[in-house]
C-alpha positions in Angstrom: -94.0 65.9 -34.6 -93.7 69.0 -36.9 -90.4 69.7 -35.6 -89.4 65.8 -36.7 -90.9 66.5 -40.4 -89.2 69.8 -40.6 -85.9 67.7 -39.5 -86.5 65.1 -41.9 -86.7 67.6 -45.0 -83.4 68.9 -43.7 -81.6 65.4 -43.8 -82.6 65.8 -47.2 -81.7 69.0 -48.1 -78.7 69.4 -46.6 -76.7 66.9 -48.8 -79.2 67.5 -52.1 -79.4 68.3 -54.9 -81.5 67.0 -57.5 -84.2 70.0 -58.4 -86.7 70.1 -60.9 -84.8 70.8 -64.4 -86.0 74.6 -65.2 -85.5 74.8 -69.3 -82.9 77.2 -70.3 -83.0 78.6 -74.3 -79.9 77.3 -76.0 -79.9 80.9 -77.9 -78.9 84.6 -76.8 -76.3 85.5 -74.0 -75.2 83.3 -71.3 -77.2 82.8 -68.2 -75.3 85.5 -65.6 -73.2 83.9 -64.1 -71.6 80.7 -65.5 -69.3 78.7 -63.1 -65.2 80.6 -62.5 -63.4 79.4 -65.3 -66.0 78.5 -67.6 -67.6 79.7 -71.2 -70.9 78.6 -72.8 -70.5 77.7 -76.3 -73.4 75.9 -78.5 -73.1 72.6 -80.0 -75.1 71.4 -83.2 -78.0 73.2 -85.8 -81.3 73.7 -85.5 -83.5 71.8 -83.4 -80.3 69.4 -82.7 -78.2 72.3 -81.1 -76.8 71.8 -77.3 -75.7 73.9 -74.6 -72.0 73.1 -73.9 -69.9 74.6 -71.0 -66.3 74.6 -72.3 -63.7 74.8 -68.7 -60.9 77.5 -69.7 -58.4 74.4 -68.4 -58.4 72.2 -71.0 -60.6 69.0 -69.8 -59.8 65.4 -69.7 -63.5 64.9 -69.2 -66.6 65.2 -70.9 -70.2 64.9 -68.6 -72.7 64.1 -71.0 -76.5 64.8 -69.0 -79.7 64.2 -70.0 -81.2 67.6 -68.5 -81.7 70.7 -69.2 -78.9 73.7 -68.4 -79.8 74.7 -65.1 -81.2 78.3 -64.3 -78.5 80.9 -62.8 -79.7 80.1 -59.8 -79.4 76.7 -59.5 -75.3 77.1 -60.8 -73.9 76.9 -56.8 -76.0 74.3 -55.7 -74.5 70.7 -54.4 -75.4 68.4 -57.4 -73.0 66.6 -60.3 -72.3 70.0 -61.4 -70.5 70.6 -58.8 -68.4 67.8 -59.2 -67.7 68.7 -62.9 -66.8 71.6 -61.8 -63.8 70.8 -59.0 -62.4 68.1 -61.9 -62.6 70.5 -64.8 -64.9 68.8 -66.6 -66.5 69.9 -69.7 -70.2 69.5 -69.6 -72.8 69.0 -72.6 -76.4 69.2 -71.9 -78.7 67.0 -73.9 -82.4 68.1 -72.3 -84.1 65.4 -70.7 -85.2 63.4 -73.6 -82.4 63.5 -76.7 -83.5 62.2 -80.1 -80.7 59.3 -81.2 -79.4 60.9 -84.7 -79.1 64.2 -82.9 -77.2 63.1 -79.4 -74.7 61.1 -82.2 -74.2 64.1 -84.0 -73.7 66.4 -81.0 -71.0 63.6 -79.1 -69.5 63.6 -82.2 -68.8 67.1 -82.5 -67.7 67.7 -78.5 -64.4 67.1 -79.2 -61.5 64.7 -77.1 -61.3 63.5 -73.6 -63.4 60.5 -72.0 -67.1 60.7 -71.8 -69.2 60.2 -69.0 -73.1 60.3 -69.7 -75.7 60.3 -67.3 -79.5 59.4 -68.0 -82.4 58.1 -66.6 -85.5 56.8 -67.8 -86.4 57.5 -71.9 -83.1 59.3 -72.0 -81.4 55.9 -71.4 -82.1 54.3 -74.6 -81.0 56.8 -76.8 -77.1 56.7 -74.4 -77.5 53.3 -74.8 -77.9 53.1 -78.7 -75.1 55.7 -78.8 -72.6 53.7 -76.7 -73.1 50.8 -79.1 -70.9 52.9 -81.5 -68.1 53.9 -78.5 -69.4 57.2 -78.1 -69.1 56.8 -74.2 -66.6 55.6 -71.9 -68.7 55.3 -68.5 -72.5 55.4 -68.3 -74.2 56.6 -64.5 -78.0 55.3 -65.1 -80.8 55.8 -62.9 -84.3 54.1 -63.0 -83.3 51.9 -66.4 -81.2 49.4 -67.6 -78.4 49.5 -70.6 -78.4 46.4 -73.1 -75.3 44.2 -72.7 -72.3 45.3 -74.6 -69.4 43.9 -75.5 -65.9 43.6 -73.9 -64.9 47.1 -75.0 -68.3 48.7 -74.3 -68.1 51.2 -71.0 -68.6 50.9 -68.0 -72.3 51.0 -66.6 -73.6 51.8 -63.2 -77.2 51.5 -62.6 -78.9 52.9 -59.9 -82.6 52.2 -58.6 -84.5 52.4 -56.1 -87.9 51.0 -53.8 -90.2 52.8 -56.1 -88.7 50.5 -58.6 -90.6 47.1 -56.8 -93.5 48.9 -56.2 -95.0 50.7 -59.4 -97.5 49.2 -61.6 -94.7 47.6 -63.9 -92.4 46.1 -61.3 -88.4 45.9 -61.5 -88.1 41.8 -61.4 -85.4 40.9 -64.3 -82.6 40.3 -63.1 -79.6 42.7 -63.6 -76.9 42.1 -66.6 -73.5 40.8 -65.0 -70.3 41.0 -66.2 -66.8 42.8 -64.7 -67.6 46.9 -66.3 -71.3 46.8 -64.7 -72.5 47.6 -61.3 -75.8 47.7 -59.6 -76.6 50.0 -56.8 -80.2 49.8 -55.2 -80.4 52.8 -52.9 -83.0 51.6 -49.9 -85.7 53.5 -49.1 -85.0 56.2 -52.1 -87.4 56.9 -55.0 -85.3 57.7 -58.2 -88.3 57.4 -60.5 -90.1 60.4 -61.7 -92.9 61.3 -58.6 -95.5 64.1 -57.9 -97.3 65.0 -54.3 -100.4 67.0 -55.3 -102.3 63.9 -55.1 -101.0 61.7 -52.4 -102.2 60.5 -49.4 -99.4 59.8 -47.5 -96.4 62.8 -46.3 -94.3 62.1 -49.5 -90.5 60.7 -49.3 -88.3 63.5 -50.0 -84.8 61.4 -49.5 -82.2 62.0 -52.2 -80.2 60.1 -54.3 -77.9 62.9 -55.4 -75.0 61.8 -52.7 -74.6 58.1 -53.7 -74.6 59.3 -58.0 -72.2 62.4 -57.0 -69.9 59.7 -55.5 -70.6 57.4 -58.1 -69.2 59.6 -61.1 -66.3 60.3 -59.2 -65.5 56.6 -58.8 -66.3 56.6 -62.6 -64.0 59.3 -63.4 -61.1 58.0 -61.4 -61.5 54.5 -63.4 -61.6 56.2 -66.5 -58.2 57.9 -65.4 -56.5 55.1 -64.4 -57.5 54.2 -61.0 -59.3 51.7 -59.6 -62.3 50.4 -60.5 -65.8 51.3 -58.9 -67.2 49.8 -55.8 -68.8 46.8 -56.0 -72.7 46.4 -56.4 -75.0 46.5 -53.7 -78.2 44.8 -54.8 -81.7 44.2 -53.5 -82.6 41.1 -51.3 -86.0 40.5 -52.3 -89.0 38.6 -50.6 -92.5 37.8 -51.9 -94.1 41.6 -51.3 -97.1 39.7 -49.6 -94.4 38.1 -47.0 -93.4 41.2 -45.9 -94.7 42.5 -42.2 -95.5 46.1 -42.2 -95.6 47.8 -38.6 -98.8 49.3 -37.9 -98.4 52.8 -38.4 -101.4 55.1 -37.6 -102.6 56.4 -41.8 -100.1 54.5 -43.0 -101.5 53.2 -46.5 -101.6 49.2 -47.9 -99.2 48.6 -50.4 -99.9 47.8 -53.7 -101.6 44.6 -54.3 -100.6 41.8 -57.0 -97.6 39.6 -56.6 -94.4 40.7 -56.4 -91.4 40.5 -55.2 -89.9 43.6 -53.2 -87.4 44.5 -50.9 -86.7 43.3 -47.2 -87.7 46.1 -44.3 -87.5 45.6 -40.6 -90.2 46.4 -37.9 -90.0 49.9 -38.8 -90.8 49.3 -42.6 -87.5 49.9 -43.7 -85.6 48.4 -46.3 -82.4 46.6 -44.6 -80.3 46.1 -48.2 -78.4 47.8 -50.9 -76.5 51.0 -50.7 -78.1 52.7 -47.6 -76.9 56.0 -47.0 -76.7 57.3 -43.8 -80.3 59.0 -43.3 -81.3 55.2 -44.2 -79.0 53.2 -42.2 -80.1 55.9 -38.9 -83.3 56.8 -39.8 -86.1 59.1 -38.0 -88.9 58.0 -40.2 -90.3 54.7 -42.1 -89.6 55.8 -45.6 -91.2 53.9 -48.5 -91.2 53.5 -52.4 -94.8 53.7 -52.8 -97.6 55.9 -51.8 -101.6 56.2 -52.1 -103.6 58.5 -54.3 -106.0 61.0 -53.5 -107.3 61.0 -56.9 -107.5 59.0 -60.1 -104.5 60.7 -61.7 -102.4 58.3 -59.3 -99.5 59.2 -56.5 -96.1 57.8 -57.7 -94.1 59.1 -54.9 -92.9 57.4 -51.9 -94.4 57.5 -48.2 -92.2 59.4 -45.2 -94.0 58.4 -42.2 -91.5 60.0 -39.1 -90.7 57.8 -35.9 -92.8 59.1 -32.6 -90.4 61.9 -30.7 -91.1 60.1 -27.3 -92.9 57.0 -25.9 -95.7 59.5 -24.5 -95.7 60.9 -28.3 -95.8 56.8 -29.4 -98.2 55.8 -26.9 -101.0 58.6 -27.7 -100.8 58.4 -31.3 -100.8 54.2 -31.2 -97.5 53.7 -33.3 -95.8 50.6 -32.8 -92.5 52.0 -33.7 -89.9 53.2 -30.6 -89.4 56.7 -30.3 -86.5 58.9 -31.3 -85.6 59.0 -27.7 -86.0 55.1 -26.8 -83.8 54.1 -29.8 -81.0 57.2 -29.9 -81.4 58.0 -26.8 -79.4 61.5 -26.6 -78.2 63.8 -29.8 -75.0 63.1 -28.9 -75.2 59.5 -29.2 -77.1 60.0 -32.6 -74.3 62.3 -34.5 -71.9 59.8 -33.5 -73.5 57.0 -34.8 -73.9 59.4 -38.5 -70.3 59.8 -38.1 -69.5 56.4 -38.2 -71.8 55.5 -40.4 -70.7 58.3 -42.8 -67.4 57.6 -42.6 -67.5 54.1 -43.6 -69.8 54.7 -46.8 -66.7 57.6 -48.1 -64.1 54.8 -46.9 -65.9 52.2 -49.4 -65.9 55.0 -51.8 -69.9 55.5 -51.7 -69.8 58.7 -50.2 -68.2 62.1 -50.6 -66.4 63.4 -47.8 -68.3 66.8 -47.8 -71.6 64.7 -48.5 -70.6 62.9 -45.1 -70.1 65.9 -43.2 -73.3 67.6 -44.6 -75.4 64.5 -43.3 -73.5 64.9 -39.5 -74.6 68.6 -39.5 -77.9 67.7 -40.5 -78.3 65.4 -37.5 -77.0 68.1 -35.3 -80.4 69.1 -35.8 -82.3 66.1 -34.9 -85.4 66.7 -32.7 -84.3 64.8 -29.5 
């Protein structure tokens, strides 16, 4: 069973990405070393002044983010840095919560090219009041919803996730239509912000990080002339009190009240929206919500991994087959990844080297 969690992690980490935003001073020398090819300029005064990294190409791009510059060490890792980086895009960073006048001021400073911001939560407010005056081209959201624009607004992609249907405030409007939007609910993926000190439950550590990275890229190819973005892939939803949950040995009951949340299967796992491939072949139940050791509250998700044999099921009690009963050999598994993969980067929801990164990963499997 430890060898399963230990796999688990590494389906996550082998295609991630997303770490904690370590503040870096907009003042003083660079941070040793900045990306080939790249300079670190400051944008703005005061209180209002930005960190901007300036390609020595000239860019046809601008990534606007709502985070902090990342720490030296975090330069070489496989997030939507790396993207701007093999596209030459300039990047601006905002920190994680922007005030309006100042993220105006700063856009309006940053030069030419098309802009590309990407937000979530309280960040998405302030993008959105910008975008209003056609300071953006393209917005990637995640865990929030832009206002409706008008015909010459940008184009919006929203991405949420379980977490969404299962907080205190659930997700239940319905999302904005219209030809420049698209909706993306990643299944069994938490996008809002979660801590583990006080759970109860192993946390879910799945990633969004492939599905945005492919995401701006479909964005950035729009915005230079080719084809528009996939289309959505939305939530179905049943009443949350509908919903059969398998039996799982310290497996916590869901959050009460009505509500509607997202279909699973006998495992417990969602079986809609944009699953990526550690979703559509899983080796654990993976949910949006969690249970609290302590007041404070858990807001992360669950990760509850699948029995490694039917002896392994039939001593601990878990309903769910095995890794053995429904794989059946490594082989068969990594196959099946492949396949999978290769049909999310063929609909343009997956990066080839994301693909690849989740068939190693399964390489690994523990079965």
């Amino acid at each position: 069973m430890r060898r399963a969690s230990l796999c688990v992690a590494a389906l996550a980490l082998a295609v991630s990405c997303r770490s904690s935003a370590q503040t870096q001073a907009p003042y003083g020398p660079p941070p040793p070393p900045l990306p080939d090819g790249y300079a670190r300029a400051l944008v703005g005064e005061g209180p209002s002044r930005f960190v901007f990294w300036r390609p020595l190409k000239r860019a046809r791009t601008l990534l606007i983010l709502a985070e902090d510059e990342p720490a030296s060490l975090q330069v070489d890792r496989r997030d939507l840095l790396e993207i701007a980086r093999a596209r030459n895009m300039s990047v601006l960073f905002l920190g994680p919560e922007p005030q309006p006048d100042a993220l105006r001021k700063a856009l309006k400073g940053a030069g030419q090219g098309k802009r590309i911001g990407v937000a979530r939560g309280a960040a998405v407010e302030a993008f959105s009041d910008a975008a209003q005056e056609k300071l953006f081209d393209a917005l990637l959201l995640e865990d929030a919803a832009a206002p409706a624009f008008g015909a010459d607004g940008p184009f919006v992609v929203e991405l949420y996730g379980s977490d969404a249907f299962w907080r205190a405030a659930p997700r239940h409007e319905p999302s904005l239509a219209g030809p420049r939007r698209r909706h993306f609910f990643l299944a069994g993926a938490v996008l809002g912000p979660s801590g583990e000190e006080p759970c109860a439950a192993p946390v879910n550590r799945r990633t969004s990080e492939p599905a945005r990275r492919a995401l701006l890229v479909a964005l950035d190819d729009y915005l230079s002339g080719g084809p528009a973005p996939p289309a959505s892939r939305e939530a179905e939803l049943a009443p949350a009190k509908s919903l059969a949950w398998p039996k799982i040995p310290g497996l916590p009951a869901p959050p009460a009240n009505d509500r509607l949340a997202p279909k699973i299967d006998v495992d417990g796992n969602e079986t809609s929206g944009l699953r990526l491939p550690d979703q559509a072949l899983p080796i654990a139940t993976f949910t949006g919500w969690n249970a609290s050791r302590e007041r404070t509250g858990c807001a992360a998700g669950a990760e509850y991994v699948f029995p490694s044999t039917r002896a392994a099921r039939d001593a601990s009690g878990d309903p769910r087959q095995s890794l053995v009963e429904r794989y059946g050999a490594r082989s068969y598994f990594v196959a099946a990844l492949r396949s999978v993969a290769n049909k999310l980067v063929k609909d343009r929801l997956l990066l080839s080297q994301d693909a690849d990164a989740y068939v190693a990963a399964g390489k690994e499997a523990p079965f």
